[in-house]
C-alpha positions as CSV (number, residue, x, y, z in Angstrom):
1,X,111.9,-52.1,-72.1
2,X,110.8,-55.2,-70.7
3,X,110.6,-57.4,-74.0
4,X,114.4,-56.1,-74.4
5,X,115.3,-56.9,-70.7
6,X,113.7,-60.4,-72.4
7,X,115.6,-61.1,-74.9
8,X,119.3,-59.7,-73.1
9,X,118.7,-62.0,-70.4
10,X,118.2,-64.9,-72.6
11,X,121.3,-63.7,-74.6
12,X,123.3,-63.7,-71.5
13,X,122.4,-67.1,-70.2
14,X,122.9,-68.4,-73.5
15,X,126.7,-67.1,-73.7
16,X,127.3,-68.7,-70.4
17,X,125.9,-71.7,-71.4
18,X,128.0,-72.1,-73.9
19,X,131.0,-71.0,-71.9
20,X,130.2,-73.9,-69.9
21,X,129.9,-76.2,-73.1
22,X,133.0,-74.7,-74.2
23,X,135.0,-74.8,-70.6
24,X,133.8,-78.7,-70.1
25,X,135.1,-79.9,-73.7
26,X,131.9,-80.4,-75.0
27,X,131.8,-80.9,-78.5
28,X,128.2,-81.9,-80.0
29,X,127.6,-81.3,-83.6
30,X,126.2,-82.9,-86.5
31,X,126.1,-82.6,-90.2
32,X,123.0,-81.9,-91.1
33,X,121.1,-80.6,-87.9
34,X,121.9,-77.5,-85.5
35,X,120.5,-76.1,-82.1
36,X,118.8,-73.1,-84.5
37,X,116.9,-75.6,-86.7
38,X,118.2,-76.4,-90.3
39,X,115.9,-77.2,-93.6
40,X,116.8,-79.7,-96.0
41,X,114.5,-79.8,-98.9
42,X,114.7,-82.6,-101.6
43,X,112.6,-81.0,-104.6
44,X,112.8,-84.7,-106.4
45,X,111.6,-87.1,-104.7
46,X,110.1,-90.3,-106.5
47,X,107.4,-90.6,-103.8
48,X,107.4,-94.1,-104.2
49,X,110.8,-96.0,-103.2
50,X,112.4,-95.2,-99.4
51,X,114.3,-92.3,-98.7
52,X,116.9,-93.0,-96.5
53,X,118.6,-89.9,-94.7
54,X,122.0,-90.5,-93.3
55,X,122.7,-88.0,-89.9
56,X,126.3,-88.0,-88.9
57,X,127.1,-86.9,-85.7
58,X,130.2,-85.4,-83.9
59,X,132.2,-84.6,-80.7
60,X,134.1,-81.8,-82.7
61,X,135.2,-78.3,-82.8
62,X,138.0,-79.0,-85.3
63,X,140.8,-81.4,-86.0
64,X,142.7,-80.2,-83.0
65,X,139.8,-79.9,-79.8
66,X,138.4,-83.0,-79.6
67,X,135.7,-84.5,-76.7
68,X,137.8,-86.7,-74.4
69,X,134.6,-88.7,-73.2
70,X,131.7,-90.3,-74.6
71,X,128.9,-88.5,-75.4
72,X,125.5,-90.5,-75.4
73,X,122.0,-88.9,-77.3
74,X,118.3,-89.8,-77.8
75,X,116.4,-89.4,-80.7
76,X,113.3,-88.2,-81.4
77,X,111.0,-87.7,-84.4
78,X,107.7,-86.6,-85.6
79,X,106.4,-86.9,-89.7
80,X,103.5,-85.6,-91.8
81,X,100.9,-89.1,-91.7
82,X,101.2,-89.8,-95.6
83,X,104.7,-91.4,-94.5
84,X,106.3,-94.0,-92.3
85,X,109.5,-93.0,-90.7
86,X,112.0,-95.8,-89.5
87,X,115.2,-94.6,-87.3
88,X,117.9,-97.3,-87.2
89,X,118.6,-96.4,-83.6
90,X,116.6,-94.8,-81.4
91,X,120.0,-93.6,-79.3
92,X,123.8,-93.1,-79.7
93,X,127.0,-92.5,-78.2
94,X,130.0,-90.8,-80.1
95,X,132.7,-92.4,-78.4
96,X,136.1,-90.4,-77.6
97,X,137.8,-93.0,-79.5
98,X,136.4,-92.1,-82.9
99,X,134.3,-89.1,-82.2
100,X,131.8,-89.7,-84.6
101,X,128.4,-91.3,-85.1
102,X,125.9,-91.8,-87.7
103,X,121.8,-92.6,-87.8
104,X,119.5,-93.1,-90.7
105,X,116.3,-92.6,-90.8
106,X,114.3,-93.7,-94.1
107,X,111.4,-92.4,-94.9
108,X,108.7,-94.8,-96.4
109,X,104.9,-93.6,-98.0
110,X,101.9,-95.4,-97.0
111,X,99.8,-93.8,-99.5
112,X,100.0,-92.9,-103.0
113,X,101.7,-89.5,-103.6
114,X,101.7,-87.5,-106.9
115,X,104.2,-84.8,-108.3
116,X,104.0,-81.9,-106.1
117,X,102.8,-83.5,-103.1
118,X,105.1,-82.9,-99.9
119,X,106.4,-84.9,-96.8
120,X,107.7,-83.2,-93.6
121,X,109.8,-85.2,-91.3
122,X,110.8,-83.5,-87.8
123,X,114.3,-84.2,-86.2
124,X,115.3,-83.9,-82.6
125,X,118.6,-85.2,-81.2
126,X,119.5,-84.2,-77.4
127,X,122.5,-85.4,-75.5
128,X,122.4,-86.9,-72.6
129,X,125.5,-87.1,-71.2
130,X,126.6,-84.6,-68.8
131,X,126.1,-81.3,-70.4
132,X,122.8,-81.3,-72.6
133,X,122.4,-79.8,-75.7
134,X,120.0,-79.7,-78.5
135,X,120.4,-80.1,-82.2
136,X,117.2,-79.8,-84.7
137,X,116.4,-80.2,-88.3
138,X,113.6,-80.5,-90.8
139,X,113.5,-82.3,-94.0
140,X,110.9,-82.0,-96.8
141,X,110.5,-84.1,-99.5
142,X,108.7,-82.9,-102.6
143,X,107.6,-85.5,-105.1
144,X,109.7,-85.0,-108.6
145,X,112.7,-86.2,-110.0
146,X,115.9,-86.7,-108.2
147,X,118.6,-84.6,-109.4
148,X,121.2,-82.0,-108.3
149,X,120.9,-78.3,-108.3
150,X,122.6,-74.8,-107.0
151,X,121.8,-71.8,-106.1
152,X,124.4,-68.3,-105.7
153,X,123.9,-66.1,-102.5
154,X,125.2,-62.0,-102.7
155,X,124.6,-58.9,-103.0
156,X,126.1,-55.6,-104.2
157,X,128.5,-54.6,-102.1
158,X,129.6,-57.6,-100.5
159,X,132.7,-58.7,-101.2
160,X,132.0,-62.7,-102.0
161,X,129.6,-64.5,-103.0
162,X,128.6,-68.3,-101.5
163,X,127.9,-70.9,-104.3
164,X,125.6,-73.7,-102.7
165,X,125.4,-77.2,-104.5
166,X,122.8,-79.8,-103.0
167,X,123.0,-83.2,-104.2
168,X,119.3,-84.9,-103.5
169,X,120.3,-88.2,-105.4
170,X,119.5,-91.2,-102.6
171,X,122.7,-93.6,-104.1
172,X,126.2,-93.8,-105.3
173,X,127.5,-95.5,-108.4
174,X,130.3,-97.7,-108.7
175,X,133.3,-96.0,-111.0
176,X,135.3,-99.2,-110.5
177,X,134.7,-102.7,-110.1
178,X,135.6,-104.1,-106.8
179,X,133.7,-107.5,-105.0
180,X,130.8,-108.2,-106.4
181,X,130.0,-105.1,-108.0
182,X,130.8,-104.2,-111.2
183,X,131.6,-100.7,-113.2
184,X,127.8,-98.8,-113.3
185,X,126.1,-100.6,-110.2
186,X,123.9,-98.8,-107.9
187,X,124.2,-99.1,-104.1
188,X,122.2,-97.3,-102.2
189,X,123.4,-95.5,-98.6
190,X,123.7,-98.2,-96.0
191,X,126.0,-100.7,-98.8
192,X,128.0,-97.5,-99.0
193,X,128.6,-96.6,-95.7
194,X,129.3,-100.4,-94.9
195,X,132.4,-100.6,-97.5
196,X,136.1,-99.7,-96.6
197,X,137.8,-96.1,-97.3
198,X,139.2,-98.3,-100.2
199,X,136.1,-99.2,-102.2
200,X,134.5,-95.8,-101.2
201,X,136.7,-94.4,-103.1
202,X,135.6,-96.3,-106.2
203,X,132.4,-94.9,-105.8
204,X,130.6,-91.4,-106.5
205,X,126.6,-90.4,-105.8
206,X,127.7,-86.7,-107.0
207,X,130.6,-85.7,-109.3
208,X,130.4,-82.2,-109.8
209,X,132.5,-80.0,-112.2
210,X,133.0,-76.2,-111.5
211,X,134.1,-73.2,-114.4
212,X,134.5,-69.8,-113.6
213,X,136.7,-66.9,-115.4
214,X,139.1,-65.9,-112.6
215,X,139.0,-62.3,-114.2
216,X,135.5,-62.3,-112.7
217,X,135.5,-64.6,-109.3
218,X,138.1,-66.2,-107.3
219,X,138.3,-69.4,-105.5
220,X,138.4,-69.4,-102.0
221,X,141.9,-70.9,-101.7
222,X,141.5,-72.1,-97.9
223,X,138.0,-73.9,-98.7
224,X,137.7,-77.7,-97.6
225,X,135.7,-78.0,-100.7
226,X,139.5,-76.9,-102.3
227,X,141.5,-79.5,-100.5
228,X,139.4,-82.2,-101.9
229,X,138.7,-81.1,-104.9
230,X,140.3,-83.0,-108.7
231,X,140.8,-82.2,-111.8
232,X,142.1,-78.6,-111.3
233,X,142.1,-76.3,-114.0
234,X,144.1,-73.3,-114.0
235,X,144.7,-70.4,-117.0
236,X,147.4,-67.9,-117.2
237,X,146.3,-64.3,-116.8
238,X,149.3,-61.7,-116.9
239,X,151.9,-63.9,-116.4
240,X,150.2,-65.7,-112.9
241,X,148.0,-69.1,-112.8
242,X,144.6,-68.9,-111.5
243,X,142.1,-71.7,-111.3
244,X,139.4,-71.5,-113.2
245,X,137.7,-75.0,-113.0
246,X,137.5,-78.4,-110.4
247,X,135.9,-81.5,-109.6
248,X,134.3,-82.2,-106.4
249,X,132.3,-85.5,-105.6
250,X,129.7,-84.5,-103.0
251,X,127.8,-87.5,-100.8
252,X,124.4,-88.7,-101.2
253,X,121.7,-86.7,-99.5
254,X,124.1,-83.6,-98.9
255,X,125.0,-80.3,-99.9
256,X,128.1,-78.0,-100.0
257,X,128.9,-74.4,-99.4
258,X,132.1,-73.0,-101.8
259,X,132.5,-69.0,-101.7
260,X,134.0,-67.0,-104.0
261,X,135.7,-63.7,-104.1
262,X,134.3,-61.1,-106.4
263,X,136.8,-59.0,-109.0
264,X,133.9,-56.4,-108.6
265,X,132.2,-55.8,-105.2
266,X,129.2,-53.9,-107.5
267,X,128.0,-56.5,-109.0
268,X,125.0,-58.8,-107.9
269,X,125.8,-62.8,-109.1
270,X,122.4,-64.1,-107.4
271,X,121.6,-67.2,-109.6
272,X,118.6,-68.1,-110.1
273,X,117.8,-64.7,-111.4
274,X,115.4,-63.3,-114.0
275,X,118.0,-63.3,-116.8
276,X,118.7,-67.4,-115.8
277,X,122.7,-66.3,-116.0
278,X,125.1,-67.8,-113.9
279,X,128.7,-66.6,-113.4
280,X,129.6,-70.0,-112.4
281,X,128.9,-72.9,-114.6
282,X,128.0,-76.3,-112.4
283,X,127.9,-79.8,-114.5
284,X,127.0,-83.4,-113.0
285,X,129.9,-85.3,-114.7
């Protein structure tokens, strides 16, 4: 009785913390960290060049409830010691203007590493403005080849599954000339970041195309992933149109979530799986 009186408590003071969060307009979010602790793993590292991890940061709840004031933050770090770990800031403020913010932090080794071998890097970002708030994250590098991969989540019964793409490459490449670069260069995060929404847009670090039969899956229609997705396929089934294959770029260093609805709730679509099936082909284009 007294662990449960525990662990209520602690669930009531943290609802009416985050009444108070909510009450004040306090947005403080980022992309790839959360107050519960998120993992990024990157299975292909090269272990010898810099890893450069770009953290955006945001004074959010959606397009419509916004921060109104600037929102300052500290950041903090710890790493395995077979790396060097440089932040380009050591703190931030997402101003109301914008309300966004980025950091990088690059990850350097100061000691030969070998397939296999593996680097933790701790992230801790608190506000310090006037509501605090704690977002977390952990990222582990694992010496191999950089690449991109994907995994499906479900289970019998459930009535969609959640296909999860993670795109560990550390650049983009140029799809059109602009500048100085030409068709096929390589720029790595920072270059990117620096260019305008114009030349961004001539540029890709994962282009990703989806198939699925409709007969068997069905797109989540109200998906962001959707919105921004090219290339659309669709295929006429009994007289109707349903999609049945996309292109989506996703950004360096990032993954994306895209669920599915399931024809038939019985069956199981985990991929990997012993038979190494997927119900959803995913290509690098």
């Amino acid at each position: 009785m007294i662990s449960l009186v525990v662990v209520f408590g602690r669930y009531i003071t943290d609802n009416i913390n985050n009444y108070f969060l909510r009450s004040g307009e306090f947005y403080f979010e980022s992309d790839k960290l959360s107050e519960e602790g998120t993992t990024l793993q990157v299975d292909n590292w090269s272990g010898v060049d810099d890893y450069t991890i770009t953290i955006n940061m945001n004074s959010r709840k959606n397009n419509i409830e916004k921060a109104t004031y600037d929102i300052s933050y500290d950041i903090n770090y710890s790493s395995t010691d077979n790396v060097i770990c440089n932040l380009s800031k050591e703190e931030g403020i997402i101003y109301a203007s914008t309300n966004t913010d980025y950091f990088n932090l690059t990850i350097t080794p100061n000691t030969q590493l070998r397939t296999g071998d593996k680097v933790v890097v701790d992230i801790e970002v608190n506000s310090t403005s006037q509501y605090q708030k704690t977002l977390k994250g952990q990222f582990i590098l694992v010496v191999g080849q950089e690449n991109i991969s994907y995994q499906i989540t479900d289970e019998v019964k459930s009535p969609y599954l959640e296909l999860s793409i993670t795109n560990t490459l550390s650049y983009y490449t140029v799809r059109e000339s602009f500048g100085s670069y030409k068709e096929g260069d390589r720029i790595d995060t920072d270059t990117y970041l620096a260019l305008s929404e114009e030349d961004k847009n001539k540029c890709y670090s994962g282009e990703i195309k989806i198939e699925f039969n409709p007969q068997e899956v069905l797109l989540d229609m109200t998906s962001e992933v959707y919105n921004k997705a090219k290339d659309i396929k669709t295929t006429l089934i009994n007289g109707k149109n349903y999609i049945n294959g996309f292109t989506i770029n996703i950004d360096a260093i990032s993954s994306v979530d895209i669920r599915f609805y399931k024809v038939d709730v019985t069956k199981d679509y985990t991929y990997p799986n012993a038979n190494n099936e997927s119900i959803i082909k995913v290509t690098s284009t």
